[in-house]
C-alpha positions, 0 to 999 in steps of 0.5 A: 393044619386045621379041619373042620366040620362045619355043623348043618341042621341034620349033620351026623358025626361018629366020634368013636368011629373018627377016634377010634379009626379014622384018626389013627389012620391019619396019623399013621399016613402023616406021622403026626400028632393031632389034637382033636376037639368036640363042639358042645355049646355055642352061648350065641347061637342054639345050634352048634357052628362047629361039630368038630376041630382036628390040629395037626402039625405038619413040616412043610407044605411040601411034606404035607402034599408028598405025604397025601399024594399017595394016601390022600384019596384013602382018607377022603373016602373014608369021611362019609364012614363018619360024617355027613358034613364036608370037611374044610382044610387049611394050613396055617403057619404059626407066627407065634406060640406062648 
């Protein structure tokens, strides 16, 4: 699975706070890994398109949704401690992996 904050003219992120509490939080919730990368320079454009990118592995599609059902309402509402940009979710299947 992919999130991704999508950048803005006044976007705000707080990485030690996403880091240190809101990643942690997450982990605890799914049992996963999560691999998390930081926008610094997009060479096409003078803004940044992305702020943020986390990866996570999750099993299936039904442990995912188990999995949120009861904490996901939990992790939402602590995005705007963070971010002032919304989140864009996506699950992916991996076809292949070198």
């Amino acid at each position: 699975m992919t999130v991704v904050y999508s950048s803005k003219a006044d976007a705000s992120f707080d990485f030690d706070y996403y880091l240190n509490q809101h990643i942690p939080m997450v982990v605890g919730f799914l049992g996963t890994s999560i691999e998390v990368q930081k926008g610094i320079l997009s060479p096409m454009d003078s803004w940044l398109a992305v702020v943020s990118i986390a990866r996570m592995g999750i099993n299936s599609l039904d442990h995912f949704q188990t999995t949120m059902a009861p904490s996901g309402q939990r992790i939402l509402s602590d995005i705007p401690t963070y971010a002032n940009t919304e989140p864009q979710l996506q699950i992916e299947e991996v076809v292949r992996s070198h």
